[in-house]
N, C-alpha and C positions, 0 to 999 in steps of 0.2 A: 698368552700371546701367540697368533699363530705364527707360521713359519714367515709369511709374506712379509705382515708387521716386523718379526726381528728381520730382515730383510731391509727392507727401506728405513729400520731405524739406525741399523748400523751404516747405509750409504748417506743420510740423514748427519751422523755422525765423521763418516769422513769429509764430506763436502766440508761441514761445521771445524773441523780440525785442518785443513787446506783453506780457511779462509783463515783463522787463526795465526797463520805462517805466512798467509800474505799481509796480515795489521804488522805482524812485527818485524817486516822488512820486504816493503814494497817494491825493491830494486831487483828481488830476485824472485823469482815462481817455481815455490819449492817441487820438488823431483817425486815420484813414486817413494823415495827410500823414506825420503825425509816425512812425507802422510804415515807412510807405514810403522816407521819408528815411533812419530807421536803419539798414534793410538796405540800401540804395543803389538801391531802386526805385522807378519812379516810384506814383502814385497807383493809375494804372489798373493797371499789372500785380496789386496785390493781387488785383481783381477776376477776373484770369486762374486764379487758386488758391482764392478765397471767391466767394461767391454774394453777399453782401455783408458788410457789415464787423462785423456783430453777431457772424457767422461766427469773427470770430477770437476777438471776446472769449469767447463760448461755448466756445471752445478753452482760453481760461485758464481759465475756471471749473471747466471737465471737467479740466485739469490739477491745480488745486489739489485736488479734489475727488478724485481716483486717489491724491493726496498722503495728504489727510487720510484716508482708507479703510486707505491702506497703514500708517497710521501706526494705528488702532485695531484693524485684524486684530496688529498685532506686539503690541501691548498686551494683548489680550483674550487671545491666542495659548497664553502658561503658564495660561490657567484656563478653558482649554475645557472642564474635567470639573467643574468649581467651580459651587455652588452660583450663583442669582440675582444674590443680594448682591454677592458677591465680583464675578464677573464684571460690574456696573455699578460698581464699585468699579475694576478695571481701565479699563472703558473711560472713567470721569470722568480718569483720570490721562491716558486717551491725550489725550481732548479738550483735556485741559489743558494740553500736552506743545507739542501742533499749536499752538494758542493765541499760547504764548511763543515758539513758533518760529517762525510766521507773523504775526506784529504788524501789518506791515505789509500783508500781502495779504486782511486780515481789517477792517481802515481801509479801503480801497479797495473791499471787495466789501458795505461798509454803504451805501454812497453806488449804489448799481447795482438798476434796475428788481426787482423780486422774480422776475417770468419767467427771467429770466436767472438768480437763482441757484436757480431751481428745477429748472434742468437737471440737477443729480446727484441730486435728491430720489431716485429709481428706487435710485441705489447704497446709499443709506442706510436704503432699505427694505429691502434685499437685506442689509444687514450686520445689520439688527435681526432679521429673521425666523431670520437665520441663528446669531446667537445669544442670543436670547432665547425663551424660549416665547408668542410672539406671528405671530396671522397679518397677512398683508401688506396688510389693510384697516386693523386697529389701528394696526402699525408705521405706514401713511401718514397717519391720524388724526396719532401722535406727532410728524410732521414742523416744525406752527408751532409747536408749544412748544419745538420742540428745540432751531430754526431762533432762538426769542426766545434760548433761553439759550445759543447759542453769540456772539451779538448780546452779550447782560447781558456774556459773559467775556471776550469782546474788549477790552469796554471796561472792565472792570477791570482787565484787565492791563497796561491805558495809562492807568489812575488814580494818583495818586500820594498815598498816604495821610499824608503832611507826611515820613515818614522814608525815601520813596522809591517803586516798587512793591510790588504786594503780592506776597507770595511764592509761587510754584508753589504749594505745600504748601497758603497759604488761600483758594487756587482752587480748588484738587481737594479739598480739602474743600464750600466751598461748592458747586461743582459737582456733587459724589457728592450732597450734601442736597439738590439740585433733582434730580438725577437720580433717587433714591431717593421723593421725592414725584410725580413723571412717572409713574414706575415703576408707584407702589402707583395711582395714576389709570388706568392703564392696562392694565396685565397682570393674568391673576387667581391670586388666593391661593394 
């Protein structure tokens, strides 16, 4: 293995160990000490792999955010020849999909500077131009309302309506109806 490779497997490895920390308590975004403890380094070697420690977190963001991408091209994927409609009708179920299946790293990523999760913005202009008929000024226009309602479904999907959560189903509902009003706000007829 060359030098490079152990290199990026070991930042590879911290990123992987700082996301770790954020599953098991989303309320707080652990410290340089606390990465460095769990892999059994000290403080400063972080520093030998990140330029500083924002460095890593910017690493889970871009992690999650490869997540969530990979999780709306699979979604969107059966209805690439599909009409408008349809295809935001898929991609509200991906959203809604990532949602229920990231609970927690969607609780941790409310509480975090907006620059910081602005760093995927670029991929999500890139998934909108890519399937929607809009250009890459509109799509990033699109970005803080998206950005509100992936915010709104998070935390509906940690709401508890008296008979428990609400279900996938009147998520992606709701979410197709916001998405569907974005939509008509944005793209043309």
């Amino acid at each position: 293995m060359t030098h490079t490779q152990q290199v990026v497997g070991r930042q590879a490895e911290i990123v992987s160990v700082a996301t770790e920390l954020i599953l098991a308590d989303p309320e707080r975004t652990p410290t340089v000490r606390d990465v460095a403890a769990a892999c059994g380094l000290s403080p400063g070697a972080i520093y030998t792999h990140f330029r500083d420690f924002d460095q890593v977190l910017d690493g889970v963001v871009q992690a999650f955010t490869d997540i969530v991408i990979d999780s709306l091209d699979d979604a969107i994927a059966p209805f690439v020849h599909a009409d408008v409609a349809e295809r935001r009708r898929a991609c509200a179920r991906g959203f809604c999909r990532v949602v229920v299946d990231h609970k927690v790293f969607l609780q941790w990523s409310r509480h975090q500077p907006s620059d910081r999760m602005q760093a995927g913005a670029r991929q999500f202009v890139d998934f909108f131009t890519e399937h929607f008929p809009i250009d890459p000024a509109t799509a990033a226009r699109m970005m803080q309302p998206c950005s509100a309602l992936m915010v709104s479904l998070s935390v509906m999907a940690n709401e508890d309506d008296g008979d428990g959560s609400f279900t996938v189903e009147q998520l992606e509902t709701w979410f197709d109806s916001s998405l569907e009003l974005m939509v008509r706000a944005y793209l043309p007829s």
